[in-house]
VMD Tcl script that draws the C-alpha trace (Angstrom):
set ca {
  {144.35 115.13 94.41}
  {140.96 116.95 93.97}
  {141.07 120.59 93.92}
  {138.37 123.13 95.35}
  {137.16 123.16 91.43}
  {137.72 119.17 90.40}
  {136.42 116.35 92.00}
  {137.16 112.28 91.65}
  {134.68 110.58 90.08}
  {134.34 106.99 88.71}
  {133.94 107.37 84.67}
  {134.61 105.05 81.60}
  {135.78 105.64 77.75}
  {133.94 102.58 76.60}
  {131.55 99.94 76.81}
  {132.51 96.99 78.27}
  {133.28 94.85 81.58}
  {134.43 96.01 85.21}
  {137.67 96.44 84.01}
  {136.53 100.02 82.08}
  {135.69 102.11 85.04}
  {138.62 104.25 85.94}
  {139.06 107.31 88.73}
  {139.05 110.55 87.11}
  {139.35 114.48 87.89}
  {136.59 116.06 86.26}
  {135.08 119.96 87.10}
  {132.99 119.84 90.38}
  {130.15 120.73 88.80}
  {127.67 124.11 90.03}
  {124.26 124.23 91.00}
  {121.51 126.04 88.82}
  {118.62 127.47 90.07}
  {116.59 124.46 91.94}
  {119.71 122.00 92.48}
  {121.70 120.98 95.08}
  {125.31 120.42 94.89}
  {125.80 117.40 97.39}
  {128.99 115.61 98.51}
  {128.52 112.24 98.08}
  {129.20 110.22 101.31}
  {127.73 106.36 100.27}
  {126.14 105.48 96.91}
  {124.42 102.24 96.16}
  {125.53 100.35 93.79}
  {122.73 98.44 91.72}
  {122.37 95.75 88.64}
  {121.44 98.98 86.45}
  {124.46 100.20 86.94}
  {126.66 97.53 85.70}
  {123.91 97.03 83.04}
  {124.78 100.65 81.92}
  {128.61 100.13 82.00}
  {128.13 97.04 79.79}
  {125.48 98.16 77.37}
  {125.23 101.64 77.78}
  {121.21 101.27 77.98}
  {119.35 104.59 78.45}
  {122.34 106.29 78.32}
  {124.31 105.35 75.08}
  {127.75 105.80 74.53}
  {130.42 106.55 77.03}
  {132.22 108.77 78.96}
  {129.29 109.10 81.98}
  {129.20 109.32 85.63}
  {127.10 106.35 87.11}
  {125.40 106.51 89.85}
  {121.87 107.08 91.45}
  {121.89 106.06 95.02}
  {123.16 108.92 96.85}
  {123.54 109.77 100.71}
  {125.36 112.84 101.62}
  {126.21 116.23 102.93}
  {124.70 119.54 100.64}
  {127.53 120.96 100.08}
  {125.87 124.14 97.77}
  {121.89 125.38 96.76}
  {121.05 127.32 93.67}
  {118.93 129.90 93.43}
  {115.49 129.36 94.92}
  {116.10 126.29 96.69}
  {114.41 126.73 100.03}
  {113.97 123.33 101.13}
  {118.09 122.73 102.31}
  {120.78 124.37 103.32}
  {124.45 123.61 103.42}
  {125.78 121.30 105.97}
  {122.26 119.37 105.94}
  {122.27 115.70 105.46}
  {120.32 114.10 102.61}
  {119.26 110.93 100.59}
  {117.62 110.12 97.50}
  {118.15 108.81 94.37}
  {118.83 110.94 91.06}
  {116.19 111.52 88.53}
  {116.34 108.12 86.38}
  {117.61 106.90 84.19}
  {119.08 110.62 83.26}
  {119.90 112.28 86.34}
  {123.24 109.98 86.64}
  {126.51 110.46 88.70}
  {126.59 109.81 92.11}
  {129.53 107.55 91.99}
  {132.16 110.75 92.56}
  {132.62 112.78 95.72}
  {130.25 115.76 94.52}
  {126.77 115.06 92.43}
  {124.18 117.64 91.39}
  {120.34 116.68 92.00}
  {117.36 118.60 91.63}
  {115.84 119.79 94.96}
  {112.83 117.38 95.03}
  {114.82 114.47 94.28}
  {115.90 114.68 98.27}
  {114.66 114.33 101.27}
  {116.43 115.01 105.03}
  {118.68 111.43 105.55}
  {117.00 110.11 108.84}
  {119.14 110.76 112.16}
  {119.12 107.24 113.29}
  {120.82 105.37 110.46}
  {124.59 106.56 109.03}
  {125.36 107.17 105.14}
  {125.82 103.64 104.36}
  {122.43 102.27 104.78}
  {120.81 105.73 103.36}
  {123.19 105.45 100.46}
  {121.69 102.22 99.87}
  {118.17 102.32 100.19}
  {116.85 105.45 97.88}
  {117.06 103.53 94.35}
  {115.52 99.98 95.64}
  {112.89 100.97 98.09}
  {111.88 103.62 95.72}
  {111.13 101.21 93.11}
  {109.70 98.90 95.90}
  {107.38 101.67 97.14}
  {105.97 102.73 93.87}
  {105.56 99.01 92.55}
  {103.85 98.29 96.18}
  {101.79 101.61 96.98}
  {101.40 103.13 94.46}
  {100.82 100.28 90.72}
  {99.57 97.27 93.19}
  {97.57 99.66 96.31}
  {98.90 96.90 98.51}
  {96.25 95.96 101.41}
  {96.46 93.97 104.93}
  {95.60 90.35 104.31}
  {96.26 90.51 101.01}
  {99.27 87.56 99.40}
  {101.81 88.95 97.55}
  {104.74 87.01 96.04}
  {108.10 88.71 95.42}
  {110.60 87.22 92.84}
  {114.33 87.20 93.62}
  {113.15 88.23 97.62}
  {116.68 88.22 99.01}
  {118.19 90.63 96.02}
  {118.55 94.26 96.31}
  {114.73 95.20 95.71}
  {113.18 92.25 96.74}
  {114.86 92.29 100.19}
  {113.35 95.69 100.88}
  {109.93 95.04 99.08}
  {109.82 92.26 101.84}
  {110.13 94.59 104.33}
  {107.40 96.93 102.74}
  {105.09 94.51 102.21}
  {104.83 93.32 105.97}
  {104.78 97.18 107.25}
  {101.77 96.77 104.98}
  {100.06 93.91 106.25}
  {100.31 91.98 103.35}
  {101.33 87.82 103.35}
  {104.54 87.98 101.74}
  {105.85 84.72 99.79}
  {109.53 85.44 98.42}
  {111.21 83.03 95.65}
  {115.05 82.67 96.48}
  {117.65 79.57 96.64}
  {117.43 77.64 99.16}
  {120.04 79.01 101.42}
  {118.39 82.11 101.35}
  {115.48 81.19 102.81}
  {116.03 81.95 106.53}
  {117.14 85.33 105.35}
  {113.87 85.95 104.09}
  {112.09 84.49 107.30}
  {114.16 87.25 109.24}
  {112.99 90.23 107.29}
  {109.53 88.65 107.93}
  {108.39 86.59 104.88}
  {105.84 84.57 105.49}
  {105.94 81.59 102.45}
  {109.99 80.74 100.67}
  {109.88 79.13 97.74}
  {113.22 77.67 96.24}
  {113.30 78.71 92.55}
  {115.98 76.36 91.37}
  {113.82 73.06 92.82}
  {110.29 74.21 92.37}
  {107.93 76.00 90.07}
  {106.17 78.63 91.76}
  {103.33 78.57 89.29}
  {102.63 75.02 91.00}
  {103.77 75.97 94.85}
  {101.49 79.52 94.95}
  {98.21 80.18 94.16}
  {95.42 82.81 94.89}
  {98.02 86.09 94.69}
  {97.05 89.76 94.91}
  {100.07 90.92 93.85}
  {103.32 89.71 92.40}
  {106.14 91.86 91.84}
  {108.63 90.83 89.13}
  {112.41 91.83 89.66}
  {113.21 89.35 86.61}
  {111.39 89.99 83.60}
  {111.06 87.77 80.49}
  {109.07 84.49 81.35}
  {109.07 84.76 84.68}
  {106.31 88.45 83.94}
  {104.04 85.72 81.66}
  {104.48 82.85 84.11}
  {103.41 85.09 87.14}
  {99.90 85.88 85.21}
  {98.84 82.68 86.31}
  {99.34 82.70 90.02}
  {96.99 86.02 90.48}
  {93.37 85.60 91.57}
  {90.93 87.57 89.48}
  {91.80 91.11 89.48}
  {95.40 90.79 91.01}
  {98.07 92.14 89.50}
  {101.84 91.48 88.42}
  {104.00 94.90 88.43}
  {107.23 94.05 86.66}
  {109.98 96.56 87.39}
  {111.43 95.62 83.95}
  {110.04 98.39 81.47}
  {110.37 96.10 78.74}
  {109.49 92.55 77.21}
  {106.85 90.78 74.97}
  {103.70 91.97 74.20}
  {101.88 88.78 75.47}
  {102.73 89.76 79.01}
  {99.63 92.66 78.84}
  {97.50 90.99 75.86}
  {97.46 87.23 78.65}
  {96.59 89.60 81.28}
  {93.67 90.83 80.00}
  {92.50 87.68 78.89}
  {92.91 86.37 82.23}
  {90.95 88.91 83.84}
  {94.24 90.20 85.81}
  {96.41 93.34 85.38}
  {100.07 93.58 83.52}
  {102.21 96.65 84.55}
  {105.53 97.74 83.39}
  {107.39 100.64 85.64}
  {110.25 102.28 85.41}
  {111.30 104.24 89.23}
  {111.05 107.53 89.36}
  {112.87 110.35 91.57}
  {110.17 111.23 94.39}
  {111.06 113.66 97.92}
  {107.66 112.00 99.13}
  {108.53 108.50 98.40}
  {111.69 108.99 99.79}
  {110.42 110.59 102.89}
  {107.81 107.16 103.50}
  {111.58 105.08 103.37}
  {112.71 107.36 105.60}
  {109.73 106.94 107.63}
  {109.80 103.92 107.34}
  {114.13 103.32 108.14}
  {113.75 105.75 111.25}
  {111.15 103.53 112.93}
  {113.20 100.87 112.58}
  {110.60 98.39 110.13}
  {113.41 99.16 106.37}
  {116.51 98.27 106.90}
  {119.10 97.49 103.73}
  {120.96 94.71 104.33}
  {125.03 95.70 103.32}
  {126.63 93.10 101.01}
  {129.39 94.83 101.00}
  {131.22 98.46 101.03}
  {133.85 99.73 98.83}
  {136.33 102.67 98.58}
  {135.11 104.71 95.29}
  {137.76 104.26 93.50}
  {137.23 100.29 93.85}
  {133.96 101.22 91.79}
  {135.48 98.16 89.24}
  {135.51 95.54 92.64}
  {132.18 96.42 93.34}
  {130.60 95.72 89.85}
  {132.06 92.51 89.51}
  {130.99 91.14 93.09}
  {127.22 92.45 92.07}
  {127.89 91.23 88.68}
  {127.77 87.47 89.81}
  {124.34 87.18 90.70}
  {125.39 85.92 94.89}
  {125.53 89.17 96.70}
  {122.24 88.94 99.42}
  {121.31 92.66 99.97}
  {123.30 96.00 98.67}
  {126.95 96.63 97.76}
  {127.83 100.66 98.25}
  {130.76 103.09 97.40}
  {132.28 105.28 100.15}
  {133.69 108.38 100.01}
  {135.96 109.32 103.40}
}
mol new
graphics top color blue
foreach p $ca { graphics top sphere $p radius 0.5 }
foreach p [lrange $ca 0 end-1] q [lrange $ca 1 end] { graphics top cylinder $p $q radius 0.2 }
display resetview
């Protein structure tokens, strides 16, 4: 049982499969000056998370605190934070890939990494929608400058991102084709997608043509494939920071632009989803909820590739 100066948190002693993450008492930790102590009340789980627990990524070796999506209630402020008090209700996601550790029931994040949770939705969905609309919204607004009229194609449409870059893309006036298996399809119609395009039957290099802007949740061959879909000057953003150096040396030789992000903690970003989630136009679509300490269920549901929409920890 946690004490006023522990906490539970999710943690793991090596690298490996689900079956590594165990529940732990660890020291609540403090704020410093600028930092919020929050207590976590839903936290998104996402591929980079079980990515991490596998591989240890960014983070090399073990024991850490996963965790980025957080939604909760600030619990503490350090010195000089003026923007939140306690008992106020936040969102955001933790600096990344460093600012880690949202899957416990207290996390520290710098000040500007949050933004006021909207009223109208409960912890769940804000605990799922900082880390994937984020990285939606800066692929969307801020690498591609997407414009009404203009066609952009989203890859893997129904997964965690792509769901909500659907979403942002419409708000934007943009023609939206998603790629997704069949049975996803009317999914995507719902959120608003105007084009599907079933992945596992067809080529999208020979179904879509004459794109602004494709956004590239896969990486690999699909970021070189996607090149040749773009009219001149479009662009592909792949949200995979990594990969072959053809994908920018093809671009420029096609006249077209190659970029490779990485999401980054924003309070103004955050505030646009919020925006955005109050209004009712970004919603996250729940997959599936999970005690925290069934942190190990979670990753292996996400970890087989089926789950339409966001799976999320919750803390009572």
């Amino acid at each position: 049982m946690s004490t006023q100066n522990t906490m539970r948190a999710i943690s793991q002693d090596v690298l490996g499969g689900p079956e590594v993450l165990e529940t732990v008492e660890i020291e609540r930790p403090v704020p410093r000056p600028n930092e919020v102590l929050v207590r976590v009340r839903a936290a998104g789980v996402n591929p980079t998370d079980w990515k991490h627990r596998a591989t240890g990524g960014f983070l090399g070796e073990p024991p850490f605190v996963l965790g980025w999506d957080v939604s909760g209630v600030v619990e503490a402020v350090g010195v000089g934070v003026a923007a939140f008090v306690p008992g106020d209700e936040v969102f955001g996601m933790l600096p990344y890939p460093f600012g880690h550790g949202s899957h416990a029931e207290y996390v520290i994040a710098p000040v500007r990494a949050l933004a006021r949770k909207p009223a109208g939705i409960d912890h769940v969905q804000a605990g799922a929608l900082p880390l994937v609309s984020l990285t939606a919204w800066q692929a969307l607004t801020e690498h591609a400058d997407v414009q009404p009229g203009q066609r952009v194609l989203i890859h893997a449409a129904a997964g965690g991102v792509g769901h909500v870059a659907v979403q942002i893309a419409k708000e934007r006036g943009a023609y939206v084709i998603g790629t997704a298996s069949a049975g996803k399809h009317d999914f995507l119609r719902e959120l608003g997608a105007d084009e599907t395009v079933d992945y596992r039957e067809t080529d999208f290099t020979e179904a879509v043509k004459d794109v602004d802007v494709v956004l590239d949740t896969i990486g690999g061959d699909t970021s070189l494939r996607s090149l040749r879909v773009l009219r001149p000057g479009g662009v592909v953003v792949s949200i995979l920071p990594v990969g072959a150096d053809e994908f920018p040396q093809e671009a420029q030789r096609l006249g077209v632009r190659a970029v490779r992000m990485l999401v980054d903690a924003d309070r103004a970003g955050m505030e646009a989803i919020g925006r955005l989630a109050e209004a009712g136009t970004l919603r996250a679509t729940i997959a599936g909820t999970f005690p925290l300490t069934s942190a190990a269920e979670a990753h292996a549901q996400g970890e087989t590739g089926r789950t339409t929409g966001k799976l999320v920890l919750v803390n009572d």
